[in-house]
N, C-alpha and C positions, 0 to 999 in steps of 0.2 A: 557684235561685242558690246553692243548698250547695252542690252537687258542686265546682265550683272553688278554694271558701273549703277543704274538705276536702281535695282534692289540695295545695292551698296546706299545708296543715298537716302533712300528711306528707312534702312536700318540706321543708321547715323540721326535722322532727324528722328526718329521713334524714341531712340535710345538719349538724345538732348532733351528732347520735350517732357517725356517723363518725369522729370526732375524739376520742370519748373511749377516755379509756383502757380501756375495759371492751371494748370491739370490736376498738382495737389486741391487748389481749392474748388472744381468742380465736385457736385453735389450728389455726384454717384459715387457707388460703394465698387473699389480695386480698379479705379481705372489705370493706376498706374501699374499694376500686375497687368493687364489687358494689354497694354504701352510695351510693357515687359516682353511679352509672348509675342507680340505681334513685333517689336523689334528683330527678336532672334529666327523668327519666323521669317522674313524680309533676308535676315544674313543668310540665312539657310538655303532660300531660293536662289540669293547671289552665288551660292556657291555652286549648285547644282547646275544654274545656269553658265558661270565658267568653264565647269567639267564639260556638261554638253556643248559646248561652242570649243573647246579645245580638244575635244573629243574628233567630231564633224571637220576640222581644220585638219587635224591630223589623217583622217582617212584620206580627206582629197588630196592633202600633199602626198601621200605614198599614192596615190595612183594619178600622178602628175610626172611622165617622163617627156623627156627632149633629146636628142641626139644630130649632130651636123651629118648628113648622109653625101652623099658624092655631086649631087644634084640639088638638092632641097635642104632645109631644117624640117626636121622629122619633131612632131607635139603630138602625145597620147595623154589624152585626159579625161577623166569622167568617173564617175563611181558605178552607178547605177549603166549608165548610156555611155557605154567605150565609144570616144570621137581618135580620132585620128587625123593630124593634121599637115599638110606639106606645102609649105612656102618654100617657092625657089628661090634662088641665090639671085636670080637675073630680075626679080620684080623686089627686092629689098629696095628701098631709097632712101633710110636712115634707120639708126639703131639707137633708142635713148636710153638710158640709165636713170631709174627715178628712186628717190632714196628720203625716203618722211621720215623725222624725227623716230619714230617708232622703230622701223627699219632702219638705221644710223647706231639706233641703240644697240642691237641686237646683231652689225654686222651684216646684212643680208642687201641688195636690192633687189628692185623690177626693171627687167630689160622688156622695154616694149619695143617691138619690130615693124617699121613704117612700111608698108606695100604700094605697090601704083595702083592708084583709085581708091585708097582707106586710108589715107594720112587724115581726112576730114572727120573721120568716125571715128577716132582717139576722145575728141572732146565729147563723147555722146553717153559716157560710162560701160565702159571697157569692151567695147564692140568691134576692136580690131582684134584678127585671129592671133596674131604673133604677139601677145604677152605670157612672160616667164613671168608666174609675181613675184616668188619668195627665192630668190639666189647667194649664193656666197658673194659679197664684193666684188671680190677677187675673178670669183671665175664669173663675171658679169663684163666687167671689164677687156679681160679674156675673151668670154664670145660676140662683145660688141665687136671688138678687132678683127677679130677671124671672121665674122658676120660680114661685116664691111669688107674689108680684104678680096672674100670669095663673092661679092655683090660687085664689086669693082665698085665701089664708092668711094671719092677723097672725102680724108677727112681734114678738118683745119684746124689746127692745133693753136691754144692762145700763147705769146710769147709775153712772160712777165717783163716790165723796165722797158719795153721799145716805146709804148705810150705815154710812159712817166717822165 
């Protein structure tokens, strides 16, 4: 999702500089038509490049399912290369909820699901098999519970005013 915001920013400075006097008084003939084209040029690519990155986002999310199976969590994902993935309930050891400004905006989190022997690989850039990225809230929440629940894992709930 750079490539857009970047073209955005170069169309934005194409389209200010233009105007100053410092490119008016350069000693070539149309630079600021040049400035011109080459701004709208720069929004143009932003834009294309938007569409193509909302495009590719959109395909992987439609072939991104998950389902709690009687035994496992069931993950199928891929576009190209169908993976199929089965974490079972009995090797779960926590379930996080993670929710960035961007995701908060929009409603949605990422439940990431902690394994025995991969809670270390969380911090390595998304290298554990058990992340959901894009979910409703709600039903994040939801399968953290049930998640936990059928893991047999306590959870510890924070109690407001007993510290204060």
């Amino acid at each position: 999702m750079r490539a857009p915001a970047v073209f955005l920013v170069i169309a934005v400075l194409f389209f200010v500089l233009r105007e100053t006097s410092f490119i008016k008084g350069l000693p070539f003939a149309n630079v600021d038509s040049y400035m011109t084209i080459a701004a709208w040029g720069a929004l143009g690519l932003c834009v294309l490049c938007f569409l193509f990155v909302f495009l590719i986002s959109w395909i992987i999310y439609e072939n991104y399912t998950f389902f709690l199976g009687e035994d496992a969590l069931k993950i199928k994902r891929g576009v190209f290369t169908r993976e199929e993935i089965a974490i079972p309930y009995r090797q779960i050891q926590d379930v996080d909820i993670e929710q960035s400004i961007s995701y908060r905006a929009i409603g949605v989190s990422r439940l990431v699901i902690l394994t025995a022997g991969h809670e270390d690989e969380k911090t390595e850039g998304d290298k554990t098999e058990g992340i959901l990225p894009a979910i409703d809230s709600a039903l994040a929440e939801q399968l953290q519970s049930q998640l936990l629940t059928r893991a047999n894992v306590q959870t510890i709930k924070e109690e407001k005013g007993k510290d204060e």
